[in-house]
C-alpha positions in Angstrom: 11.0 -31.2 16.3 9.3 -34.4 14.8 7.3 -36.7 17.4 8.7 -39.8 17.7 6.4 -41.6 20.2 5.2 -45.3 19.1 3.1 -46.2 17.0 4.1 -44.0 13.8 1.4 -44.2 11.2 2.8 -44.3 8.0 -1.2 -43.9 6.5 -0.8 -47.7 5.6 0.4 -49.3 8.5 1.4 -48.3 12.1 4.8 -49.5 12.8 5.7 -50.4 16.1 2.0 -50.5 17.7 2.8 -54.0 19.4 6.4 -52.7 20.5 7.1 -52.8 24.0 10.7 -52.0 25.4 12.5 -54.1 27.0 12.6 -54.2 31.0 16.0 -55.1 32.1 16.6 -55.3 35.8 20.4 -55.1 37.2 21.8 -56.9 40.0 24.6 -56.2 41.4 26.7 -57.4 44.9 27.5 -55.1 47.4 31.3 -55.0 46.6 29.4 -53.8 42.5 27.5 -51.2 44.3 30.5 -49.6 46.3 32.9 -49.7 43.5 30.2 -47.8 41.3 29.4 -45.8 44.0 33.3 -44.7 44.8 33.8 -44.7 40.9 31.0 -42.1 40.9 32.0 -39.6 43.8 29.2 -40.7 46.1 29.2 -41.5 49.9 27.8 -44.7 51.8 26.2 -43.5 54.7 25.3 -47.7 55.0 27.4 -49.1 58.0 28.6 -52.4 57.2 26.1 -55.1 59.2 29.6 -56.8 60.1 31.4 -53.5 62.1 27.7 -53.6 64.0 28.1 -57.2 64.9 31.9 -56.2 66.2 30.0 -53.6 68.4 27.8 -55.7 69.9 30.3 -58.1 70.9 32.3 -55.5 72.4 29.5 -53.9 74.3 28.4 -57.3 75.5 32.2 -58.1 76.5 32.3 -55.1 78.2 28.8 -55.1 80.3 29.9 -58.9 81.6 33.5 -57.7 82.5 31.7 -54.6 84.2 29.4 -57.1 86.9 31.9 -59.8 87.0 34.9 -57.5 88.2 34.6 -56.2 91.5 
């Protein structure tokens, strides 16, 4: 198996000694990122910040109704 690591001297010239691949960073929304992630078989274990906002109402609800009602 050849080696095929830049830069390959040709005995001339070196092609590719300057090369330097491209960086390419992907962003993607959360609705991107749980499509690909159901697409690919994998579970969230991430709770959705909204369902712990809905908690914390409700426990807060709760705690008032608890030392307002007799």
């Amino acid at each position: 198996m050849t080696d095929k690591r830049l830069p390959w001297n040709t005995g001339k010239v070196q092609i590719g000694l300057h090369y330097e691949p491209p960086t390419r960073k992907v962003v993607m929304s959360r609705d991107e990122e749980n499509l690909q992630s159901f697409l690919l078989g994998k579970q969230s274990s991430r709770v959705p910040v909204e369902a712990l906002v809905a908690i914390a109402i409700s426990m807060t609800i709760f705690a008032v109704l608890m030392i307002w009602v007799p």
